[in-house]
N, C-alpha and C positions, 0 to 999 in steps of 0.2 A: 504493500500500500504506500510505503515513502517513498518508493521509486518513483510507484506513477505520477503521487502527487510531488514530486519533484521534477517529473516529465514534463508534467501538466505547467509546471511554472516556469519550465527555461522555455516552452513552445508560446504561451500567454504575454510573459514580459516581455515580447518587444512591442505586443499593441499595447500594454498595459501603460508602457513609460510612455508614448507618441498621444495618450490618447488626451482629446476634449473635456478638459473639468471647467462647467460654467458655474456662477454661482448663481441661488435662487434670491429671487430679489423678496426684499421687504414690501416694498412701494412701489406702487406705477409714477414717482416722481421720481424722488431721489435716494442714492443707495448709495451712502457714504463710507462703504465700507474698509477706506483708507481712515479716516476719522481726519479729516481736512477741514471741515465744516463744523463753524461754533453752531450751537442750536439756533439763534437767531436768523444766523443766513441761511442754514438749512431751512430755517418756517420760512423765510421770506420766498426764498427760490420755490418751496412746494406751493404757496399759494399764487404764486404765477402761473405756475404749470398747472393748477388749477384749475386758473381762471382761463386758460387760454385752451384750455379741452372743454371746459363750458362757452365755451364765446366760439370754438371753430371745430370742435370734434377731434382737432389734434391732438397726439397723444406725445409727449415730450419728455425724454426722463436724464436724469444726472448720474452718473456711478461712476465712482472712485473706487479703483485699487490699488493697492498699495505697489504691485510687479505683474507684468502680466507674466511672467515665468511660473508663477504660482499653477495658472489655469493650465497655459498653454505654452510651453518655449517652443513648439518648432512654425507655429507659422509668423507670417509677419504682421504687425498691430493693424494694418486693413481687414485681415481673413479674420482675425482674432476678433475686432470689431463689430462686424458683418455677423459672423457665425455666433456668438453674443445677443446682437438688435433680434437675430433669425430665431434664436432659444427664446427668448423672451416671447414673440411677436409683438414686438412696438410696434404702436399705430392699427389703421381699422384694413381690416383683412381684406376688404374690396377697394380704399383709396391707398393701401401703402401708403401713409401721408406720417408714418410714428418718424422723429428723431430721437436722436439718443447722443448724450456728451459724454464720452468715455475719458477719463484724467488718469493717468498714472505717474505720480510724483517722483520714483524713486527710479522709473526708466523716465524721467525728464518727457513725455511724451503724451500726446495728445490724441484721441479723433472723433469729429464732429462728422457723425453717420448722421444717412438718409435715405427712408425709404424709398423703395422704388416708382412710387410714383412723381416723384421729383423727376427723374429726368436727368441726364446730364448737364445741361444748361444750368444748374442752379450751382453745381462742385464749384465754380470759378467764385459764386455769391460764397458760399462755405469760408473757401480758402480763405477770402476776403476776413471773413467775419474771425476766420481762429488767429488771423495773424496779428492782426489790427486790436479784437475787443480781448480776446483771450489773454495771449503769449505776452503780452507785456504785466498783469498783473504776473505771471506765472516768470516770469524771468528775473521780478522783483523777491522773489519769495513769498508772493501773498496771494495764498492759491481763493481765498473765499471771494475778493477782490477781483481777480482774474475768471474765478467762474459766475460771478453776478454778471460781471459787466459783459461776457461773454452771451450769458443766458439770456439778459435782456434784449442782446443786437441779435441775437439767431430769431428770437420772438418777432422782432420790429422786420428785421429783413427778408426774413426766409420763411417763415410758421404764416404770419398774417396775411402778407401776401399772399403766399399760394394758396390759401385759405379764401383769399378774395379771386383765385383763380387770375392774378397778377402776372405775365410773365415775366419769366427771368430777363436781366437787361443783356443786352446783344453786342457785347463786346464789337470795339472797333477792329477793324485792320490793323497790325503791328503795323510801325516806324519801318521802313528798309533800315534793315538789322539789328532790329529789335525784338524781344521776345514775346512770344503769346500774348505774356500775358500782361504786359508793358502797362494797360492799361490800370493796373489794381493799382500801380505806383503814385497815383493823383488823388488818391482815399486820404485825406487827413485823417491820423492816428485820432480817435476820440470820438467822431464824426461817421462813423460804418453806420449807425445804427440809423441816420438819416440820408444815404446815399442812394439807396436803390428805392427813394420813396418819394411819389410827386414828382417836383417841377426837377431834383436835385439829380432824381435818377437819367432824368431827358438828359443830362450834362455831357453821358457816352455816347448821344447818337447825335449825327446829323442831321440838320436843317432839308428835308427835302428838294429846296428850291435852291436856296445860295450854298450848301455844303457846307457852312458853318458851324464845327461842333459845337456843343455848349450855349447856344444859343435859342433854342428851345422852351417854352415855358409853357402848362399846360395847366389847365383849371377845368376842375369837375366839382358839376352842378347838380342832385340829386333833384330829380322830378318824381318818381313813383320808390319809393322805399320797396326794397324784398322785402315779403312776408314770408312763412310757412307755404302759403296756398296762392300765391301769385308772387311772378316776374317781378324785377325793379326795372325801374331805368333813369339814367343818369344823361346828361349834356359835358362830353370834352369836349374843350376848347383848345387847341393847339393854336401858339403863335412864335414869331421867328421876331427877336430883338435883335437883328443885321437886317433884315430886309421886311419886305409889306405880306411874307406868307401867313396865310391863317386856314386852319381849317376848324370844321364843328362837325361832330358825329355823337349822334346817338347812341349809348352803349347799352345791352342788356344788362342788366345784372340775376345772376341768377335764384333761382329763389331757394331760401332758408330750408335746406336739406335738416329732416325729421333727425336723422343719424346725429348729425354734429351739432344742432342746437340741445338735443336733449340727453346729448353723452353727460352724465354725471360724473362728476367729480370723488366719489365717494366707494367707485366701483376700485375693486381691492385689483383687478385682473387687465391686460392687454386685450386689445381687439383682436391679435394673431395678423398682426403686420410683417412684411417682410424686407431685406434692403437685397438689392444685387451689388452690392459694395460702392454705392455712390456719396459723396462725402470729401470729405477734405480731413488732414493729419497735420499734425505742428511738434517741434519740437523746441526746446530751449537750454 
């Protein structure tokens, strides 16, 4: 009987050491289970996360570990991330719309997941947000600092938006020889959380008439409020401060989905969301 069950264990260890330890979460907010978080800023961040799955059905959660080595040393902190948001299932099983802010203090390392129904187009908004609202409390040593302020610009740029069914803003053309992403370099440190919103977000695109970036400015006027049980609808205004372009269009707004207005906040469990690894990573 030692044999086999000695058999049994030199054939077993090599999945046994390779394999997936997630951990089970306390909270569909936050799961501090680095202990980074005084109580105060833990309430404070939970009652955003909140308010902001009662206001848009999104589901948005925080968790600290201390090392990802703990769970999982052989993949890299995207697979580890992803595979994490996937055991959980953050966010609602038909919009994928859950995010999730993974912090690990002692590999100095970051990632701000998103589910799959984000889309590619938003990872550039992410990046923005981990580098800009995150990394700088977090490079200071003041990790509660770094993930409030972090928490509130993913809420303002990335959550409410797509929530309002906002698309992500459309990156310029690189400089001749400059890089992708050239353009995130114009974000004032401070200022992410008003960037990709209103008149501030048009600053990336062009003027359709004179090609004037940044010159853009745009005003929306609610005429029919969304309800529950009918459409809204709204008046843009686009106009061009370089030259006499103006446009107005009509925009629907759509109406007040049952699911996300009356997701309660008090529900202990995930919608069973999923991510295909989209998201942004930071390091410090």
């Amino acid at each position: 009987m030692k044999r086999i069950v000695a058999t049994l264990a030199l054939v077993l260890w090599p999945a046994l050491a390779s394999a997936q330890f997630y951990p089970d979460y306390n909270s569909i907010t936050v799961n501090d289970f680095a202990d980074i978080l005084p109580d105060d800023t833990e309430a404070a961040i939970s009652a955003q996360l909140d308010a902001l799955r009662d206001d848009t059905g999104i589901e948005m959660t925080v968790v600290t570990l201390t090392r990802q080595e703990t769970y999982d040393p052989d993949s890299t902190l995207e697979q580890f991330a992803t595979g994490l948001f996937n055991h959980w299932g953050v966010g609602n099983a038909e919009r994928n719309d859950g995010i999730m802010v993974l912090v690990l203090p002692e590999d100095r390392a970051m990632r701000l997941e998103l589910g799959a129904g984000f889309g590619d187009g938003w990872n550039d908004v992410a990046d923005a947000v981990v580098q800009d609202a995150f990394l700088p409390g977090f490079r200071d040593g003041d990790y509660p600092a770094g993930i409030a302020q972090g928490v509130s610009a993913t809420i303002d740029v990335i959550a409410r938006p797509f929530a309002a069914n906002t698309p992500p803003p459309e990156p310029a053309a690189p400089a001749e020889g400059g890089g992708g992403l050239w353009w995130l370099s114009i974000i004032p440190l401070g200022l992410v959380a008003l960037i990709f919103q209103g008149k501030i977000r048009l600053k990336l695109r062009k003027c359709p008439s004179c090609g004037t970036r940044g010159s853009l400015q745009i005003k929306d006027r609610t005429i029919d409020a969304a309800t529950r049980t009918s459409k809204g609808k709204k008046e843009r205004t686009t106009s061009c401060s370089n030259c006499d372009f103006g446009d107005t269009a009509i925009i629907m707004v759509p109406m007040l989905s049952a699911t996300r207005s009356s997701s309660s906040s008090s529900s202990s469990s995930f919608g069973g969301g999923s991510s295909s690894g989209g998201g942004a990573s930071g390091k410090w």
